[in-house]
C-alpha positions in Angstrom: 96.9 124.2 107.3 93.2 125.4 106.8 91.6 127.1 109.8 88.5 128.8 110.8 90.4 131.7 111.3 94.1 132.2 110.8 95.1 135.9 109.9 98.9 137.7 110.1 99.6 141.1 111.0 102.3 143.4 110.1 103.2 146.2 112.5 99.3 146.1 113.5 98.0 148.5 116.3 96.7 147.3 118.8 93.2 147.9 118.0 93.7 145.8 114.8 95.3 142.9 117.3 92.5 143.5 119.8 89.7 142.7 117.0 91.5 139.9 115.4 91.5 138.4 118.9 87.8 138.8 119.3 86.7 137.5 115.5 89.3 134.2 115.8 87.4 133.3 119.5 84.3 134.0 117.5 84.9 131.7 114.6 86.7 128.7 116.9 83.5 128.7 119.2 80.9 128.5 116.6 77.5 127.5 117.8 78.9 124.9 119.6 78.2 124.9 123.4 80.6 122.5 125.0 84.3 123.3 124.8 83.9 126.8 124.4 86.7 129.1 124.7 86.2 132.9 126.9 88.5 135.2 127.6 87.5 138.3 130.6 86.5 141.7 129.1 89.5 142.8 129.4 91.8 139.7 127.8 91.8 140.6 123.9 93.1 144.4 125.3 95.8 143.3 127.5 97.4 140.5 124.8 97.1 143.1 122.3 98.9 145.5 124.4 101.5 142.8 125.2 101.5 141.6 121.6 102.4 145.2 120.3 105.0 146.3 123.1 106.9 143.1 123.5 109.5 141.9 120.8 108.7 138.7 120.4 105.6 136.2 122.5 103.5 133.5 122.2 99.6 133.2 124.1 97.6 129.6 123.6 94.4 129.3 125.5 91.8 126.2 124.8 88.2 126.4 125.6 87.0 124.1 128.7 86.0 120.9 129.4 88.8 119.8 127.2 87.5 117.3 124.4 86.8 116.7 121.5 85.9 119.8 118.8 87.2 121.7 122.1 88.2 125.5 120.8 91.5 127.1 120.6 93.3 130.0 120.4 96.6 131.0 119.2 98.6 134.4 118.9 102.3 135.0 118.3 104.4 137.8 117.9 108.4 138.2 116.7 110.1 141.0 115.6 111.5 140.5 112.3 114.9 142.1 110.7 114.4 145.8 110.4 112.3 146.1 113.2 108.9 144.9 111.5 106.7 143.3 113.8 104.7 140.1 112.6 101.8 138.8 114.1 99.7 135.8 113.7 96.1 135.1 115.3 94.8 131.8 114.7 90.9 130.0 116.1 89.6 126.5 115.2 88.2 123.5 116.7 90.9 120.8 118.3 89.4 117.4 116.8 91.5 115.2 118.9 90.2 115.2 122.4 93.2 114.9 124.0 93.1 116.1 127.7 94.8 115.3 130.9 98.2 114.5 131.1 99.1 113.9 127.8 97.7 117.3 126.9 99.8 119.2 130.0 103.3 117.3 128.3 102.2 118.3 124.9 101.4 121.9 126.4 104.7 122.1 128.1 106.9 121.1 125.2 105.0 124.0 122.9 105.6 126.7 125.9 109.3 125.4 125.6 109.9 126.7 122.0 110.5 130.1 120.8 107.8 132.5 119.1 108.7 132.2 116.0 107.7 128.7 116.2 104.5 129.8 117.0 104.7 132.0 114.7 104.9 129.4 111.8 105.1 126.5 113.2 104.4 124.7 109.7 107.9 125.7 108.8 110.2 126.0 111.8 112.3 123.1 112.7 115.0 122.1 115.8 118.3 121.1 114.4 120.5 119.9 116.1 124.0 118.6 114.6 128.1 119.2 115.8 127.1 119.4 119.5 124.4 122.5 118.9 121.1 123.1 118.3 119.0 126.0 116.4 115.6 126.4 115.3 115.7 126.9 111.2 113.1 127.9 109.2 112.2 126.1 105.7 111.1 128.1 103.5 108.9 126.9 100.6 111.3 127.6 97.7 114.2 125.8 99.4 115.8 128.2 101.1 116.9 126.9 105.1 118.5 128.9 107.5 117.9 131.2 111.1 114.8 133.2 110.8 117.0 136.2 111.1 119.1 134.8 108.0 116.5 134.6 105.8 114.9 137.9 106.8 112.0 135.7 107.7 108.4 137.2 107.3 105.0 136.2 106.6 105.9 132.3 106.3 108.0 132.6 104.0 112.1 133.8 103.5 112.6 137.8 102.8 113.1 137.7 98.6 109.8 135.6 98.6 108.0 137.8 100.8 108.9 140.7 98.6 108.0 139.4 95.3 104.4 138.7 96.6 104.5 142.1 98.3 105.0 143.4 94.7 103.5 140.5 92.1 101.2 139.1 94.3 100.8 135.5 96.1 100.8 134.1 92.6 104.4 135.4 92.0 105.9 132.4 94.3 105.6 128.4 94.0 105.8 126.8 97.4 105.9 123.0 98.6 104.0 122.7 101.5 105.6 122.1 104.7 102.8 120.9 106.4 100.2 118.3 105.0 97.1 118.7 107.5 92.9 117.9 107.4 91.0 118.3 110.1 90.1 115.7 112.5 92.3 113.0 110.6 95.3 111.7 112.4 97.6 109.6 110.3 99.7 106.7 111.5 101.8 105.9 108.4 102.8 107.3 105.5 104.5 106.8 102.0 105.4 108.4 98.9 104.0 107.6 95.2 106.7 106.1 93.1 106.8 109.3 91.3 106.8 111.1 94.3 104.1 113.4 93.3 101.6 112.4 95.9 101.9 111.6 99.9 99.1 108.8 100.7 98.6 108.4 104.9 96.5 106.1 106.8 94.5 106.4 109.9 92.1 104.8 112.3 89.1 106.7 110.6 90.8 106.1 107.1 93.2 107.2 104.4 94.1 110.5 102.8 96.6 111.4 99.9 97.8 114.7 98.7 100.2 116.6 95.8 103.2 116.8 97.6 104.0 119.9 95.6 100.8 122.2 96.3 99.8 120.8 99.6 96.2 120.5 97.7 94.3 117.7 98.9 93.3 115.3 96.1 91.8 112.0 97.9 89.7 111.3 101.4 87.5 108.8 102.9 84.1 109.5 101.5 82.6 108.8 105.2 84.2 107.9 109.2 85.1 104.4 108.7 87.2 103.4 111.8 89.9 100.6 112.2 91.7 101.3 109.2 95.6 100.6 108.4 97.2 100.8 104.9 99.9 98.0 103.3 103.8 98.0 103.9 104.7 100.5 102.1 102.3 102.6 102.2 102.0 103.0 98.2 103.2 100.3 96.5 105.8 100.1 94.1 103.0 100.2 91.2 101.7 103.6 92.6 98.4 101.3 94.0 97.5 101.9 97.6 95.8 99.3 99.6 93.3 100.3 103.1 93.2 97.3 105.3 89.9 97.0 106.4 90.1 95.8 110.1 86.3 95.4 111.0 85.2 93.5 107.5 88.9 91.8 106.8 89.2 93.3 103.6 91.9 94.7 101.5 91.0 97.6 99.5 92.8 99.2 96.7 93.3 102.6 95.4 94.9 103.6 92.0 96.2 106.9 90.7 94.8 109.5 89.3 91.6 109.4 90.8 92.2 107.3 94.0 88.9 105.7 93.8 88.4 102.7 95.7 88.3 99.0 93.5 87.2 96.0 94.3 88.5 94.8 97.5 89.5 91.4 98.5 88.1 89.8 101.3 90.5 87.7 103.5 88.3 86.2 106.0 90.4 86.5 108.7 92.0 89.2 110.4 95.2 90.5 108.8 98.2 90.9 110.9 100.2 92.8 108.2 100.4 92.9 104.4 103.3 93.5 102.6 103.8 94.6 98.5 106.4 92.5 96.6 107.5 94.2 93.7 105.5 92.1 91.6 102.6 93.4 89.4 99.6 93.9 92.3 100.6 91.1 94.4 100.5 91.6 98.5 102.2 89.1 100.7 99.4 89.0 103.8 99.4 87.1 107.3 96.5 86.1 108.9 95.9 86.3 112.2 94.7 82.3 113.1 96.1 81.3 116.0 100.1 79.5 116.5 99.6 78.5 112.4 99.5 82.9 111.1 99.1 81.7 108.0 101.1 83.2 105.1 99.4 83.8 100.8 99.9 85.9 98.1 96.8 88.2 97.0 97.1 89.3 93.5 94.8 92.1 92.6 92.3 92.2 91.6 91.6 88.4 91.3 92.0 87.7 94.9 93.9 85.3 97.5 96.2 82.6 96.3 97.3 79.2 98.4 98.0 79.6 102.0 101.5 78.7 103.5 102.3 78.3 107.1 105.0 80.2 108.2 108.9 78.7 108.6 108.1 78.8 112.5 105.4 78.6 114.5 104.3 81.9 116.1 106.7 83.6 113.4 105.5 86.9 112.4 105.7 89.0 108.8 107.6 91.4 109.9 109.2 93.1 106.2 109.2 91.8 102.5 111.7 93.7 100.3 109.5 94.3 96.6 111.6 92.9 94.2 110.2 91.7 90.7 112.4 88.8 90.4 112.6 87.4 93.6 111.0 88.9 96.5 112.4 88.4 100.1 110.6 88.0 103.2 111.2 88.2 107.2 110.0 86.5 109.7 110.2 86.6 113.2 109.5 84.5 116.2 111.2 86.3 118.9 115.2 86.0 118.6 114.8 83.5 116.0 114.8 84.9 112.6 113.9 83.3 108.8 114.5 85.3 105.4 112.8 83.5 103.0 112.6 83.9 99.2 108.5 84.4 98.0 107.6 82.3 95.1 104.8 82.9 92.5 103.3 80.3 94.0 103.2 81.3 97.5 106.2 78.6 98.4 108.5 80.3 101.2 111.7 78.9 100.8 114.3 79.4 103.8 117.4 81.2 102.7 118.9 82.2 105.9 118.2 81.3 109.6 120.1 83.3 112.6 119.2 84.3 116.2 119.3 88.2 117.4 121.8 88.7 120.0 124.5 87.3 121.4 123.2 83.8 120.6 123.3 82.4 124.0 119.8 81.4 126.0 117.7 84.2 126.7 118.6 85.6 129.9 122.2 86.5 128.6 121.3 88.4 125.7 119.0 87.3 123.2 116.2 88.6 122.1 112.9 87.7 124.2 110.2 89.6 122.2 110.2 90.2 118.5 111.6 93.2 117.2 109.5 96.4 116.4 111.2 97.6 113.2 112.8 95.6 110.4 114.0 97.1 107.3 116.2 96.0 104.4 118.8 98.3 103.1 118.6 100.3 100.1 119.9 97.6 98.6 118.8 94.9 100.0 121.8 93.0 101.1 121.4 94.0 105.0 118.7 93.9 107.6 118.2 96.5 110.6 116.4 95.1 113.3 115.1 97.7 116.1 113.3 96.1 119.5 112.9 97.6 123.0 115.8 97.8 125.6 114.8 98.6 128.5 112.1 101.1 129.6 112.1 103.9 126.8 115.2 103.0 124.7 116.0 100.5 121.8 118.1 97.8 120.9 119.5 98.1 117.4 121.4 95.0 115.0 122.3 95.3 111.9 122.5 92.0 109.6 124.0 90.6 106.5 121.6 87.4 105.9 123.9 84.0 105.3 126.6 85.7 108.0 127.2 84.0 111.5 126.9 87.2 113.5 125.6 90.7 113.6 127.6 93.1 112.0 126.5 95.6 114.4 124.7 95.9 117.6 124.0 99.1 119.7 121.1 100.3 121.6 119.8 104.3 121.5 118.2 106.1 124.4 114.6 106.1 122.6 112.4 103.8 121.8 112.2 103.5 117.4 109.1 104.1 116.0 110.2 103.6 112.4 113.2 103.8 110.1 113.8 104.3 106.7 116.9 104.1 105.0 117.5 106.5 101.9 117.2 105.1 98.2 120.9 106.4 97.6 122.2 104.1 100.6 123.7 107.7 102.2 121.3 108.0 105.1 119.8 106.1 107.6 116.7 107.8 109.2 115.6 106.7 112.6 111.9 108.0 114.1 112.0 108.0 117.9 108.4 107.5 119.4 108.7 111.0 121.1 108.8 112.4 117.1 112.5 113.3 116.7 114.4 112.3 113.4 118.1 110.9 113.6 120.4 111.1 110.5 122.2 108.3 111.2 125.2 106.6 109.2 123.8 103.5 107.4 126.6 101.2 108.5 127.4 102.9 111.7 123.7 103.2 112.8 124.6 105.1 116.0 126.9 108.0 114.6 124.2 110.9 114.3 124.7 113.1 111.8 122.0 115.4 112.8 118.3 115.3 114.7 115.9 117.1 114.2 112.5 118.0 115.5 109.3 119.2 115.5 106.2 117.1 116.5 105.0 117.7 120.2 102.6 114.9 120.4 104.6 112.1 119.1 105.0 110.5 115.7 104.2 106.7 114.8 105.2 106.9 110.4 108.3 107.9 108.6 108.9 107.6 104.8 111.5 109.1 102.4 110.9 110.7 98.8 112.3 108.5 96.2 114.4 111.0 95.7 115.7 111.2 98.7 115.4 115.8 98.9 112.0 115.1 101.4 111.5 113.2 104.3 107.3 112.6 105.6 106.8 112.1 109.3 102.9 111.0 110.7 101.9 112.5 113.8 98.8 114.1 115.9 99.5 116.8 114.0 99.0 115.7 110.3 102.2 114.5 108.0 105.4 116.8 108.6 107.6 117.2 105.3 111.2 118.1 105.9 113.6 119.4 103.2 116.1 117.2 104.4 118.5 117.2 102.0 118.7 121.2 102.2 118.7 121.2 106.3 121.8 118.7 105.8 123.7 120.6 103.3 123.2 123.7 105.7 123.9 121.8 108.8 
């Protein structure tokens, strides 16, 4: 995370708290002269006197009105194993504007977490598995355990810290832990192929990054606003495509450079575009009334035939990428049509079935469309997620050409997003409020573990094709989790 100011302390005075306090207010203000942050003559003394006496602490202050480029300030304290105390002062500018009441929840759920959250809160996550939960730390190399465990200092696990203590910051290889730009809030997210880059999409654009150095390697050259990116989010080529929502366009964007190509325009506006395994070809709805219109877009040469979909109303809801012989959903409500995708934009009907318990509506089927749908790792089974009731969500799990479900449950939140692992092991279920269920693939509900960590929300979720990292979009910026290391320690 790059910040104005962001500077750690070990065993400091008080004086040495006391300035870093003054300079991070300093640089978070700026020039600017709305949404400035002061603290009383005597502030900086007092929360270095408290930073320095108490064991462990956290201080956030933000400047006033609330909005956006508002400043803020962040100190925390913890008292390390051994005795050392480590403290971190951080100052920058909050891009996102938000104020009111979804600021004060956000604001309680931080004060709720301990300081060395606060502390390093690119690294510290809430497990919670066999009835208990702990906040771990994640360090860089791989190592995941209690801060106290790892002799946690400076961000990093004890043997780390002391080899850059004695070789330098060069002397250790990290894999960031948080993937963050200023002012850009991501709602999806996806993994290269290769699984060397992380690609996320925005309203005010796109941004990809080496998912082994955290480095930055591709942005939106200007604000462009009302921006989404193809399902997934990087294709199975390694191509990633911005939907332009205000021209109708799709947009490509190709490895290594991540330069934009030609884009395609669509005329209409797209309702969702979906890779399907074959060589730069997008299935893509249209947004055109009852008909939602159905083609193929091969880039770069453009749209194919259109097709209307196998019901009206029926929307795209997944397409599992497949070179041979793609698949696609669509729903219309309960009703439900897996089709095969032909090169010539034909959509066949496989399969045909009804969500629920197949009787009229008021007994238990479906009555809006789900949220989620998502093949299996190996394509034989659908998950379907949809609301149930006022913040939970009804879950069924399908095998296409069966009569029933083979599973249905609900959960006490409502899904954001699911992914299921490429190994078929894992299940991995994003609740709106940003917390990540392990869940048993078949089972659905039997939770191996949850974890958490955003405070705003999250909307995205993707998994690493190798399955070791897991990549959550929020307010925030894109969360990476070792997941396979918190499991194994779990």
């Amino acid at each position: 995370m790059s910040l104005p100011f962001d500077l750690r302390l070990t065993d400091p005075p008080a004086a040495a708290v006391r300035a870093a306090l003054t300079r991070a207010v300093a640089a978070a203000n700026g020039r600017r002269k709305t949404g400035v942050l002061r603290l009383s003559a005597d502030g900086p003394a007092t929360l270095a006197k408290r930073a320095t006496a108490q064991p462990e602490g956290h201080y956030a202050n933000a400047g006033q009105p609330p909005q956006v480029g508002a400043a803020r300030l962040a100190l925390a304290w913890w008292t390390a194993p051994g005795g050392r105390k480590l403290v971190r002062v951080r100052g920058w500018r909050d891009p996102s504007g938000r104020h009111g009441e979804a600021l004060a929840a956000t604001g309680r759920e931080l004060n709720s977490r301990p300081a060395v959250w606060h502390l390093d809160p690119e690294r510290v996550i809430r497990a919670e598995a066999n009835g208990s939960a702990e906040w771990v730390a994640a360090c860089g190399c791989g190592a995941v355990g209690s801060p106290t465990s790892l002799a946690w200092a400076g961000g990093m696990c004890g043997p780390c810290r002391d080899r850059v203590d004695e070789l330098g910051p060069e002397a250790v290889a990290h894999e960031p832990g948080l993937l963050h730009d200023p002012g850009f809030e991501p709602w999806s997210v996806g993994f290269s192929p290769d699984g060397r880059h992380v690609a996320a999409a925005g309203a005010d654009g796109h941004r990809v990054w080496d998912a082994r150095t955290g480095e930055l390697v591709a942005t939106t050259a200007e604000p462009t606003y009302n921006r989404r990116a193809a399902t997934p989010v990087v294709g199975p080529d390694g191509r990633f495509v911005v939907i332009d929502d205000n021209e109708n366009l799709l947009i490509p964007h190709a490895p290594p450079a991540w330069r934009a190509g030609r884009p395609v325009r669509i005329g209409q506006a797209v309702t969702s575009a979906h890779w399907t395994g074959r060589p730069g070809e997008l299935l893509v709805q249209r947004y055109g009334g009852f008909d939602r219109e159905v083609g193929l877009v091969t880039l770069p040469a453009g749209r194919g035939p259109t097709r209307r979909p196998p019901r009206v109303w029926a929307e795209l809801t997944a397409v599992r990428p497949d070179p041979a012989a793609p698949r696609a959903v669509f729903c219309a409500a309960a009703h439900v049509a897996v089709c095969r995708v032909k090169p010539n934009g034909e959509l066949p009907v496989e399969h045909r079935f009804r969500l629920g318990t197949g009787e009229r509506d008021r007994t238990g089927a479906w009555a809006q469309p789900p949220d989620v749908v998502r093949f299996t790792a190996d394509g034989e089974r659908l998950l379907f997620a949809g609301r149930h009731g006022a913040d939970g969500s009804q879950l069924e799990l399908w095998r296409p050409g069966r009569p029933t479900a083979l599973l249905q449950a609900t959960v006490p939140f409502r899904v954001r997003d699911a992914a299921f692992s490429a190994d078929g092991d894992h299940l991995f279920l994003l609740a709106a409020a940003g917390a990540v269920s392990v869940c048993h693939p078949g089972l659905v509900t039997h939770v191996r573990a949850r974890l958490g960590w955003h405070a705003a929300g999250a909307t995205g979720l993707a998994v690493s094709p190798d399955g070791r990292t897991l990549a959550t979009a929020g307010p925030e910026g894109v969360k990476l989790w070792p997941v396979a290391r918190l499991l194994e320690v779990l």
